[in-house]
N, C-alpha and C positions, 0 to 999 in steps of 0.2 A: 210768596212762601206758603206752601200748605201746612192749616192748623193740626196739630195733636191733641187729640180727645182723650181724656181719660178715661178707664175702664169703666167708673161708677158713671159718668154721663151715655156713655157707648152703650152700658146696660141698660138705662134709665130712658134713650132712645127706640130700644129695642122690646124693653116691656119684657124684661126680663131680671133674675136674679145673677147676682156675682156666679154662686155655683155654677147654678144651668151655663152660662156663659163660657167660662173655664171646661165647662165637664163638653159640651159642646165640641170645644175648639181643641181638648184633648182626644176627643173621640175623631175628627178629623183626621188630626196630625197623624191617628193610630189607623185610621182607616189607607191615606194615602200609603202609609209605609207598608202595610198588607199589601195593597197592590201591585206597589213596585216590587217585593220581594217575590209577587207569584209570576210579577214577569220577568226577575232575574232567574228566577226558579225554573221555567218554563224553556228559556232558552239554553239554560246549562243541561235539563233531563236531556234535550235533544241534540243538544252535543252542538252547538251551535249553526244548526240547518234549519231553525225556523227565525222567521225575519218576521215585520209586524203583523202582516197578513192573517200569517196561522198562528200568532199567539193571539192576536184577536179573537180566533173562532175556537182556539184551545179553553178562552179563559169567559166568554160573552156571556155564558151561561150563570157564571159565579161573582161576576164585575162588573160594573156599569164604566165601562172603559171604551174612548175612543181607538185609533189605531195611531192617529195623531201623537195621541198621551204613549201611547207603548213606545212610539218614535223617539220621542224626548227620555223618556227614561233609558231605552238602549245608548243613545247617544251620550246621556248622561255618565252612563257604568263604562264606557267606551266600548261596548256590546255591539260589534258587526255580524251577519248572519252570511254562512258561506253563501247560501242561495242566491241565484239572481244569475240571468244567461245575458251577457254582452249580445249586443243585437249586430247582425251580418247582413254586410250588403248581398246581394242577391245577384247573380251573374245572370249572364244570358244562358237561355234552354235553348238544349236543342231541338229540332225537330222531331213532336211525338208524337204525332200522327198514326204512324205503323206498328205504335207499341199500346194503344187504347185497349185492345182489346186483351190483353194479358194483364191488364189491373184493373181487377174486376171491382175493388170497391174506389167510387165515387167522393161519398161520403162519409168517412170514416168514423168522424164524431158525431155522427148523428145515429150509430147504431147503440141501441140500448138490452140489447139482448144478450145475455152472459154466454160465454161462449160462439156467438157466431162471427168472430174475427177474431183470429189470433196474427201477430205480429211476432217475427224474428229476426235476430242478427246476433252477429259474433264482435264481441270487441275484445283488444289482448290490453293485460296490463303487464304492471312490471314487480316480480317481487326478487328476492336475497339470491342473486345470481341463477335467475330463471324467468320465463315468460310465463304470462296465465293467462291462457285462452277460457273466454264465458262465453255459452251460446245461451240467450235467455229467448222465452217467448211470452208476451203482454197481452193480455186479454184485453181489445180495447174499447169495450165496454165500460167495464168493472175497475181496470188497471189493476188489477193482479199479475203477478208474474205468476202464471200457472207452474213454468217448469224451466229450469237452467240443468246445463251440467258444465264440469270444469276441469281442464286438459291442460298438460303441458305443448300438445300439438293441437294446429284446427283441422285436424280431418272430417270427414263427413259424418264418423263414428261423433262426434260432437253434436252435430245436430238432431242427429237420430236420436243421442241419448234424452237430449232436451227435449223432445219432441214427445219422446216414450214418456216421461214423467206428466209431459201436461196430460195424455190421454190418460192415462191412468189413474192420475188425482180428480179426471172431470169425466167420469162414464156418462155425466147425461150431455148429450149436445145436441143443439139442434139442428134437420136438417137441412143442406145447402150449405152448414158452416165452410170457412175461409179460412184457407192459411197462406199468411203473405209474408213475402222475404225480396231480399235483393237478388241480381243474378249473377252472385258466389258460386263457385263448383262445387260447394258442399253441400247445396239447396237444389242445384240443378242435377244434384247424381242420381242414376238409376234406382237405387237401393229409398233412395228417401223419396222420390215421386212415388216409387211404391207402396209406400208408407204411407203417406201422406192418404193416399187414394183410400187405401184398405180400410182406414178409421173413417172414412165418411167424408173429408175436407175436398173441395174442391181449390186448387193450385192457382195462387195468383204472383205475378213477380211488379216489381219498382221498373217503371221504366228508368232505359240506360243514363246517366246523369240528373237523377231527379230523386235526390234522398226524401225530398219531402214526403216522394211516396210511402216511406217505412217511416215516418215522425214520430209514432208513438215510443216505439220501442228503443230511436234514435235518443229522443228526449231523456227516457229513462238513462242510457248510456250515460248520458250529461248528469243526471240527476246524481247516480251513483257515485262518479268519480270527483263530486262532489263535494257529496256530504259525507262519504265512508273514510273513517279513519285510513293513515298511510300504510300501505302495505309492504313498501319497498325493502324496510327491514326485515321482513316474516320470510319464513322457509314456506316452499308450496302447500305443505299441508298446514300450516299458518293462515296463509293467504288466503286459500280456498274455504278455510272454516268462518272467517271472518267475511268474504264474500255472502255466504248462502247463513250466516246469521246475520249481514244486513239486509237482503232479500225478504227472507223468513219471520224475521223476530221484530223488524222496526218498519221499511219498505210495506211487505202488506198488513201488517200486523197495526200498527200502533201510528202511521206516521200521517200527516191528513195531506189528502190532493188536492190541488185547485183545478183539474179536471174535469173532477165530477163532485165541484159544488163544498169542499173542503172537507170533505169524508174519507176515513181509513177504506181503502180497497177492501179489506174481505168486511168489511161492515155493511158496503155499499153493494157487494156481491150477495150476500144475505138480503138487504133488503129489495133488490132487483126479485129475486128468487120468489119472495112472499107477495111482490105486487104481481106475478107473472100466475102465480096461482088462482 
């Protein structure tokens, strides 16, 4: 049976006074409850899309906290974080021999140059008795979404439109920049190869059954319908405003990647910019 010390011997061990001892062990108990509430804190601002990862690197700065320690506390408050992509098996590819040469990037994450790869695709959701088509484009450098737009239909005028905001938010590009997509009819139509050309991009497509080619912007899809509040009750103009305020305001604005190193996209896009000077 393990002995119980009393406080005055525990102090008298430790070369210490009653106070300090007490003042000590209430400055503890005050420091641990600071922590836990900056990580309940932490995970309510973001609406429950950050898991231990990124409140680690949310709070490292300010707390001497393991990710371990965040784990038990979430688990404690019964705090799950929507994040996290269930892993898929991987089927057989097909033959992609004859399509090399139309997806021009290799390497995708190995480019570090803001703007010279951009990535597209359209994905539909579902709101209050209507569909909602987003065609967004990911810089995938930086991970910025440069430019979405948002449709009751997906015609080509969707992509075009997406397309025109990214050029237009980013007049400086550099040249030989990439713009890659699947081979959708709204990507392969005359009107947008046109486009595409005229700003400087040279056209790359996903070979046929091989999404991984467009991964970035796939990801994102994943990411979004995620973490973004439910839209199915909201009227389109509901729907759409709350799409491009999570885009906009939380996505590149405020939210950290583990992409690029657990940094906000237009932070990381700023600081590309000043190391390229």
């Amino acid at each position: 049976m393990a002995k119980s010390y009393s406080v005055g011997k525990v102090c008298a061990f430790l070369g210490v006074s009653r106070s300090d001892y007490y003042y000590k062990r209430v400055t503890l108990e005050s420091e641990k409850k600071e922590i836990e509430r900056a990580v309940i804190n932490c995970f309510e601002e973001n609406k429950g899309n950050y898991g231990r990862i990124r409140i680690y690197h949310t709070l490292k700065d300010r707390y001497s906290i393991s990710q371990h320690k965040i784990s038990r506390i979430l688990k404690k408050n019964g705090l799950v974080a929507k994040s996290g992509r269930p892993r898929k098996k991987s089927g057989t590819k097909p033959t992609e021999q004859q399509y090399i040469e139309e997806n021009l990037i290799k390497n995708k994450f190995e480019i570090t140059l803001p703007n010279y790869l951009w990535c597209s695709d359209i994905s539909e959701f579902i709101c209050y008795r209507a569909k909602v088509y987003v065609c967004a484009v990911i810089d995938v450098a930086t991970r910025r979404i440069v430019g979405w737009s948002i449709s009751k239909s997906q015609r080509q005028q969707l992509v075009q439109d997406a397309f025109k905001m990214a050029i237009g938010r980013n007049p400086n590009r550099p040249e030989g920049a990439v713009y890659h997509s699947d081979r959708g009819c709204q990507f392969t139509a005359k009107k947008t190869k046109e486009l595409v050309e005229e700003a400087g991009f040279r056209k790359s497509m996903s070979r046929p059954g091989t999404p991984s080619d467009n991964q970035p912007i796939e990801s994102f899809w994943k990411t979004l319908k995620c973490e973004m509040s439910d839209i199915r009750h909201l009227t389109f103009e509901e729907a759409s405003r709350t799409i491009s305020s999570y885009i906009e305001l939380y996505y590149n604005s405020d939210r950290l990647h583990s992409g690029i190193g657990y940094m906000i996209p237009n932070e990381f896009f700023t600081l590309l910019c000043v190391q390229k000077t």
